[in-house]
C-alpha positions as CSV (number, residue, x, y, z in Angstrom):
1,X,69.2,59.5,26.2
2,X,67.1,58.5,23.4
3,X,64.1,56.7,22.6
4,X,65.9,54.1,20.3
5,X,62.7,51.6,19.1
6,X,59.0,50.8,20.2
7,X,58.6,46.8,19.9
8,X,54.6,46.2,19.2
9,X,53.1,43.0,20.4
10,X,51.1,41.1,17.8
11,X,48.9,38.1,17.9
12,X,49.2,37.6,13.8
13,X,52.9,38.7,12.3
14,X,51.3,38.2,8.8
15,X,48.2,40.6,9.2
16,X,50.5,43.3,11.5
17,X,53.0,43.1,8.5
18,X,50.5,43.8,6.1
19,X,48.6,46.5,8.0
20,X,51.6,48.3,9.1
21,X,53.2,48.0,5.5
22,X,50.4,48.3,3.0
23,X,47.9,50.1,5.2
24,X,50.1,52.7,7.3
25,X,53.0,52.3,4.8
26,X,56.1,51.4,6.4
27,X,58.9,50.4,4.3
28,X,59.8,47.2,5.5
29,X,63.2,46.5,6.4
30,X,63.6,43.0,7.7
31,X,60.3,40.4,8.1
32,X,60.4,37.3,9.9
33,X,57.9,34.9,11.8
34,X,58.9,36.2,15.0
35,X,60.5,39.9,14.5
36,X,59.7,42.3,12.4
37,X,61.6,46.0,11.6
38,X,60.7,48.5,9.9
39,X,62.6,51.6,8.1
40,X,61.8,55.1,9.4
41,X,63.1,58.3,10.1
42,X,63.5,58.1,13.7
43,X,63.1,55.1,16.1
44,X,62.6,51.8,14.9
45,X,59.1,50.6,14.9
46,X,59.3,46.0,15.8
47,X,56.9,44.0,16.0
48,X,57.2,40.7,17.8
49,X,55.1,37.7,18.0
50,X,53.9,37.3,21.3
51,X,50.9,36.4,24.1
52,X,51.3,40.4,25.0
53,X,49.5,41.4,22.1
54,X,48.3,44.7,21.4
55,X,50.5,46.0,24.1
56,X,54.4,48.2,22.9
57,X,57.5,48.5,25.2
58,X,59.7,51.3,24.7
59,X,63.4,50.9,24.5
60,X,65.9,54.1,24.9
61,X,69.5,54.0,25.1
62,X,72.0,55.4,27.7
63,X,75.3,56.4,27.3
64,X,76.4,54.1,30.1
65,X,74.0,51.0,31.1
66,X,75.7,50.5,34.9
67,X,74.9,54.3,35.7
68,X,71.2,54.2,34.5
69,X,71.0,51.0,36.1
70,X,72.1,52.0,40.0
71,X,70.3,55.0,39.2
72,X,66.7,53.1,38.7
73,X,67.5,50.4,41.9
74,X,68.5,53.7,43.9
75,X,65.2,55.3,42.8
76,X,63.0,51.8,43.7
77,X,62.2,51.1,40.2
78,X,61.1,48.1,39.2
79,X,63.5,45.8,37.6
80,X,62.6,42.8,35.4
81,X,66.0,42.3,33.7
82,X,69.4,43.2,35.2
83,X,72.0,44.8,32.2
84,X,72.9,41.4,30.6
85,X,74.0,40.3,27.1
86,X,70.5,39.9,25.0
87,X,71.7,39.2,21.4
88,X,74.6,40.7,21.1
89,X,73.2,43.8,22.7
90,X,73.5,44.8,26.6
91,X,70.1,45.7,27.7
92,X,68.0,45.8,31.2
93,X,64.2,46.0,31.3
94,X,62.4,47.9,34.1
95,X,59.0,48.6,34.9
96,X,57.2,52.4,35.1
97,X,54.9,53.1,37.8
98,X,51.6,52.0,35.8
99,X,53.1,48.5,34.8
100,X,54.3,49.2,31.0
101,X,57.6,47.6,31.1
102,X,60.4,49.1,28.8
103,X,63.8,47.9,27.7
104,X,67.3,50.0,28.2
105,X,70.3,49.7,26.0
106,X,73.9,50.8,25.8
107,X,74.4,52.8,23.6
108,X,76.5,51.8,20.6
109,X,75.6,48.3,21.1
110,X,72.0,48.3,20.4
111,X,70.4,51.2,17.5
């Protein structure tokens, strides 16, 4: 397992783009109203447009989505999204035990 991205809420996509470029200085790797990416060395750093704004959500990846998944139902974790098909990705989102929800991929289908 590996933590694959961190997806940043923003109220502004301009301004975020423009702090986390020309302040921080990302190198941008894609830019658009609603999604952002940028290049680094390790996980991908997103930012998305959104009402949750100034909060992040984690994503990892798992070798196999089904195990992780029983494994976090078994375990009475939280979960907001079953494994299902999210643009062209198979992903489930679940909840930690102070309410920061993160996202779970398959690995392979989702970097």
């Amino acid at each position: 397992m590996r933590v694959s991205y961190a997806i940043v809420f923003v109220r502004d996509m301009k301004r975020a783009v423009a702090f986390y470029r020309d302040v921080i200085g990302l190198p941008l790797k894609f830019e658009s109203p609603g999604w952002t990416e940028f290049a680094t060395e390790g996980a991908t750093l997103a930012l998305h447009a959104g009402d949750d704004a100034g909060r992040c959500r984690p994503g990892l990846n798992v070798p196999n989505l089904d195990d992780f998944h029983r494994k976090m139902i078994e375990n009475h974790v939280t979960c907001v999204q079953p494994p299902k098909e999210t643009f062209g990705a198979r992903i489930a989102q679940y909840v930690d035990p102070d309410g920061l929800e993160f996202s779970v991929a398959e690995e392979g289908r989702r970097g």
